[in-house]
N, C-alpha and C positions, 0 to 999 in steps of 0.2 A: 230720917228722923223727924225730919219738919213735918213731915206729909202725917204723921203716927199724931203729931199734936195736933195739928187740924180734926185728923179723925176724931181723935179723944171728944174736943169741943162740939162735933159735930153729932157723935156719938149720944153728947150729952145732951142735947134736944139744942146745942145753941148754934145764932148765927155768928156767920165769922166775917170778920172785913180787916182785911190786912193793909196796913198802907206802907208801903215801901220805903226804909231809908232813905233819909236827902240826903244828897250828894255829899262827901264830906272835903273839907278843903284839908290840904297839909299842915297848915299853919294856923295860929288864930287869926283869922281875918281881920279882927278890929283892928290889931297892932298895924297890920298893911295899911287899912284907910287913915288910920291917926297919921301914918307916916306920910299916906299921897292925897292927903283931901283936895287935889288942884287934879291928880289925875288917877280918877278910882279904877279906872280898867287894868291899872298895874295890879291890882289886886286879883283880876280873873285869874282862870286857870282850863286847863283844857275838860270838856265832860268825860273824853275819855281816862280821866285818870283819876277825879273826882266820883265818879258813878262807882262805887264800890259793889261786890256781893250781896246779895242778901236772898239769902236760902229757902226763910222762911216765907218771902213773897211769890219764889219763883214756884215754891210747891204750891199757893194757895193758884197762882195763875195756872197752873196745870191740874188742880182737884175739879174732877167732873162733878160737879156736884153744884144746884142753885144756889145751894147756902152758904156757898163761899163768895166772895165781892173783896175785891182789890183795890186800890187806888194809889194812883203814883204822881208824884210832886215834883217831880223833876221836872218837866219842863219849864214848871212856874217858876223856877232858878236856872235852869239854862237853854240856849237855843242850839242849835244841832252840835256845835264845836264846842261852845265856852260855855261854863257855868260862872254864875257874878254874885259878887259877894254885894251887891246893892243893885234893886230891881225895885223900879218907878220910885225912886228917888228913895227907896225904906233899906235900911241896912239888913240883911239876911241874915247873918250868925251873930251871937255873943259872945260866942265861945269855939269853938273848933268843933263842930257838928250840931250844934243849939241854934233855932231857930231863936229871933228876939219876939218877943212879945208883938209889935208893930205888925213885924212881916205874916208870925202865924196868922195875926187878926185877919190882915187880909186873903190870907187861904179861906177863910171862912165858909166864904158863898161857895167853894168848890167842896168842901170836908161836907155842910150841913144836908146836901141833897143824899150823898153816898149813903150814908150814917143813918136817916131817915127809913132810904130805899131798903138796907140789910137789917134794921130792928124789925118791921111792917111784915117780912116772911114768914 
């Protein structure tokens, strides 16, 4: 069904750039760090359990086709084991899978070349 919406889009003369769900935590996160601000790693969680599904990414990474471009954020929240709910001192969620404002900014420099590279085809 993913794969039928990419085509649609693609179908329709457009580019496509999917960027893949961040990881989601179980909990709200802020509640954790309000509760540990002396020790924020109580807040981690493992990547395998936080890296959830996402259907629509995996079909755009499998469509043969130049017009499709992917991009995935995980790593800039976690490293091979843990995902962290605060990375270079910026708190990650606001919410139980929302990025804050802070953390998106600095995704920036990684989102603006992608985004550039899939409008330009």
């Amino acid at each position: 069904m993913d794969i039928d919406l990419i085509n649609v889009l693609l179908g329709a003369g457009l580019q496509v750039l999917v960027i893949r769900d961040v990881p989601f935590p179980p909990d709200d996160p802020t509640d954790c760090i309000a509760q540990n601000p002396r020790s924020l790693g109580t807040c981690d969680g493992p990547r395998s359990a936080r890296t959830v599904p996402d259907p629509l990414f995996d079909a755009a990474t499998a469509a043969a086709s130049p017009d499709v471009s992917v991009l995935d954020f995980t790593n800039a929240i976690c490293d091979q084991t843990t995902c962290f709910d605060v990375v270079g001192g910026i708190i990650v969620y606001f919410n139980q899978g929302h990025l804050t404002r802070a953390f998106a900014t600095s995704l920036r420099p990684y989102l603006e070349s992608p985004v550039l590279q899939a409008m330009s085809r």
